[in-house]
N, C-alpha and C positions, 0 to 999 in steps of 0.2 A: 536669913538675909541672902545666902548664896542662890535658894531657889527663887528667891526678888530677883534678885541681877539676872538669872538664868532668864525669866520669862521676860522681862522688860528684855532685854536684848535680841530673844526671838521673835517679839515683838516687831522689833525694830528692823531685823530683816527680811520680814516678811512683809511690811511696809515699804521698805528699799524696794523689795523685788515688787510690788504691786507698780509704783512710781517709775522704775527703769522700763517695766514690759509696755505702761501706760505711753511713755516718751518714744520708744523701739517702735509702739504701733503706729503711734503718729505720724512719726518719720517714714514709716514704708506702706502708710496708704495714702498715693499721690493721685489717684484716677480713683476712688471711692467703689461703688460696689456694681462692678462693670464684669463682664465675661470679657478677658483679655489676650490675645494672640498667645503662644506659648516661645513664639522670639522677643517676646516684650519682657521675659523673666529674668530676672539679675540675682547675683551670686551673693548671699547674705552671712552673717554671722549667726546663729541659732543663741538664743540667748540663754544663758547659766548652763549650756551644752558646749563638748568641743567639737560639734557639728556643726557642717557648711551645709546649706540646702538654696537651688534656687526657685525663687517667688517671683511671683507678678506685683506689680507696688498692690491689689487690690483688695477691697474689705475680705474676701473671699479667703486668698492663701496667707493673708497673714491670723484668719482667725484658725485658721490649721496649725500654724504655729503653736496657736494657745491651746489647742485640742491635745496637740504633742506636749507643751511642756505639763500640759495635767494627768496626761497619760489616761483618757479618758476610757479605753479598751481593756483594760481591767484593771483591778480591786484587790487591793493586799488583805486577805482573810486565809483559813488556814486551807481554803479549795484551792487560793490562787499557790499555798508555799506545795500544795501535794501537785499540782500541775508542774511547779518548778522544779519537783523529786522527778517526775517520770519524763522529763528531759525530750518535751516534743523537739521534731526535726524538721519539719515542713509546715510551711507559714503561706495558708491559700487568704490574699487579701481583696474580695470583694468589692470592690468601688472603691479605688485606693485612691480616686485622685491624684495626690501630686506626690505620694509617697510616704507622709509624715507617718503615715497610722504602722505603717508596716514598719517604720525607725523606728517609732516606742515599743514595741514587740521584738524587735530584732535586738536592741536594748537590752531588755528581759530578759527575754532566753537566750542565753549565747550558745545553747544547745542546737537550734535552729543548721542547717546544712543548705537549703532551698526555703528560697522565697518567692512566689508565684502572684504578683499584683494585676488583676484586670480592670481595667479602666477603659470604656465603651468612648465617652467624649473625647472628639481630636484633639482638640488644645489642649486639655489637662495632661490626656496621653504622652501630650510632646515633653512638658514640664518633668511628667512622672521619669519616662526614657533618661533626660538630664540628669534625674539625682540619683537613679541607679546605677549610671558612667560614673558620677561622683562618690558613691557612696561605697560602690564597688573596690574601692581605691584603701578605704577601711575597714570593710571585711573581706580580703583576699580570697578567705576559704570560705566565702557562702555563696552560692549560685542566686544571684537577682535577675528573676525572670519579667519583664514589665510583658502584658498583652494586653491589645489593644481589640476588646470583645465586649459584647455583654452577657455575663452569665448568666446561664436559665434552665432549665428544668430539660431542656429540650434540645440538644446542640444544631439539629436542623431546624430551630424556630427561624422565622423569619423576624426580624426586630426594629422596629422603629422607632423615631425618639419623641417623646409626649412634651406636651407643654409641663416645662419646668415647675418647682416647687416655689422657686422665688417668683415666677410671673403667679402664679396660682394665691400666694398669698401676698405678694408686695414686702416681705419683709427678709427672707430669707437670703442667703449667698447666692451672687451669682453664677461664680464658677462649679461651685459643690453639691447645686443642685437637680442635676439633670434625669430625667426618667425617661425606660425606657420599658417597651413592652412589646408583644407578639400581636402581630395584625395581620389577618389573615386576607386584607384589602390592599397590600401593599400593590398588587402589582395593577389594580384598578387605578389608584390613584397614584401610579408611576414614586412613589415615595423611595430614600435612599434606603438601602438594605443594609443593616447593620451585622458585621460577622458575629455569630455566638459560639458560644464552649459550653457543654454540658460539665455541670460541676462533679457528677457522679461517674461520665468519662473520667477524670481528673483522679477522681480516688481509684477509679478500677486499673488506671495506670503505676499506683505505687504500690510497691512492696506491703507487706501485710504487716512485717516488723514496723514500719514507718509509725510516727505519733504525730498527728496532723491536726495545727489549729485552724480554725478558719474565723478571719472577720469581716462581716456584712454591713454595707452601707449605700444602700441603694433606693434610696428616695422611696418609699413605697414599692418597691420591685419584686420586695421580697416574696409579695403574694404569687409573683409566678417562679420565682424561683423555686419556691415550695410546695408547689399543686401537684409536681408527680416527679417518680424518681428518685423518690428521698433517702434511700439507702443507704446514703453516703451519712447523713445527719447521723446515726445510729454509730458510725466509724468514727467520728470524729471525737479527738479528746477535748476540744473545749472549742466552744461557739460561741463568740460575740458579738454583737447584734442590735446594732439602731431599728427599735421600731417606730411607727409614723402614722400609724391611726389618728393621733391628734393636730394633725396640723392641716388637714384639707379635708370637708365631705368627699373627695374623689380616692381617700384612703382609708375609708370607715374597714372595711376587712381586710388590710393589706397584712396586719399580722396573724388572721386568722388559719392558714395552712401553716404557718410556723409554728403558731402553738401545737397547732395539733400532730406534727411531726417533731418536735422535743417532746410532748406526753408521751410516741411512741417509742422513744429513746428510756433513757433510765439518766436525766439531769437531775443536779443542783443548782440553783437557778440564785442570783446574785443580782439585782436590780439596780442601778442605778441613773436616776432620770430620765432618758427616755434610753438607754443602752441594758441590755441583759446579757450579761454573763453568764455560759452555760456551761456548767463541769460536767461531764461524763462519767460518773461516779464506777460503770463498770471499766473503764479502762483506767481510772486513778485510784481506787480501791480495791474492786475485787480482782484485779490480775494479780 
């Protein structure tokens, strides 16, 4: 009887909470699924969190919300509790958007010292800058770094921004979907030059002691992020990673230098939906 009542009740909250998030999103998509100025963002309550984060009212940053509260960047299995033994310190976050991805890892690991989130689009950028003033305020002793780059294989690429995943498919976010790529026509067709940061700069700057996660979400991008340079993949203790081959012909090989730079690595690899999990098994094991 007792494990009756037990599951009817968790039942029952797990219902609450589908019903409450269902009413929360309601209420804060007022402008539907629009790319939004980043002064149009207001200061929200995080829901079954004692987090403040501010959002734009649109279908975009409130479904980051629901990405955070599922904590979608990794997976409680025994890769994710031996990453949590070897206590990473540096949290490089990839197309952070507005910040939430790097809160549910920041979360996680309270081991964390540096957090380093780049975010290429303006607007989002500004949003991100916001909740790293705010969030800063709750972790005193962690350095939140927002930069406003696009990451790439190449720190002197030159980088331009492509037509979006939600124009490309009509279905996707609009603020969360932005791509961007190396064009070597930029200066023919006077186009804006995007600043970039070599990510393998990035590792050849920290300490060798350091344990550094990195998570990637960059619309397809990843394909140039991983075409050269990848030395750093091989450092890193755990990699997580939106891939995007399935959502446009224009990313039929976008995760094909990724795979082939984790096969040269030594991963355990952790799937879920279209995000992969990647343990570094010589720096969680064999060290």
């Amino acid at each position: 009887m007792r494990r009756v009542i037990s599951k009817i009740l968790l039942m029952s909250k797990s219902l609450f909470r589908l019903v409450y998030l269902r009413v929360w999103q309601n209420k804060n998509i007022s402008a539907g699924n629009i790319h939004m100025k980043a002064a149009e963002s207001k200061l929200v309550k995080i829901p079954f969190s004692k987090n403040q984060v501010y959002i734009r009212p649109s279908m975009s940053d409130v479904a980051r919300v629901r990405e955070y509260g599922t904590s979608i960047y990794f997976s409680k299995t025994y890769l994710h509790d031996a990453l949590r033994v070897s206590k990473p310190t540096i949290l490089i976050d990839i197309g952070a958007n507005i910040g939430l991805s790097s809160l549910s890892l920041i979360e996680e690991f309270n081991s964390l010292k540096k957090v380093i989130a780049i975010e290429a689009e303006e607007e989002n950028f500004g949003v991100l800058q916001s909740n790293f003033r705010l969030w800063s305020k709750r972790f005193p002793n962690l350095l939140l770094e927002p930069m406003h780059a696009v990451a790439t294989s190449d720190g002197d690429a030159k980088m331009t921004e492509q037509t979006s995943l939600a124009e490309l498919t009509g279905n996707n976010s609009a603020s969360g979907t932005f791509r961007f790529e190396a064009d070597s026509t930029i200066e023919a067709v006077n186009s804006k030059v995007l600043p970039s940061i070599s990510i393998q700069d990035l590792f050849d700057s920290f300490s060798p002691t350091e344990s550094v996660m990195v998570k990637i979400d960059i619309e397809g991008g990843e394909e140039y992020l991983m075409s050269q340079n990848t030395k750093w993949v091989r450092a890193a203790s755990f990699i997580t990673m939106e891939i995007h081959d399935r959502f446009h012909p224009v990313m039929l090989n976008s995760s094909m230098n990724s795979i082939k730079a984790l096969a040269d690595g030594n991963f355990a690899i952790t799937p879920s939906d279209d995000v992969l999990h990647c343990y570094n098994r010589d720096k969680l094991f064999c060290e």
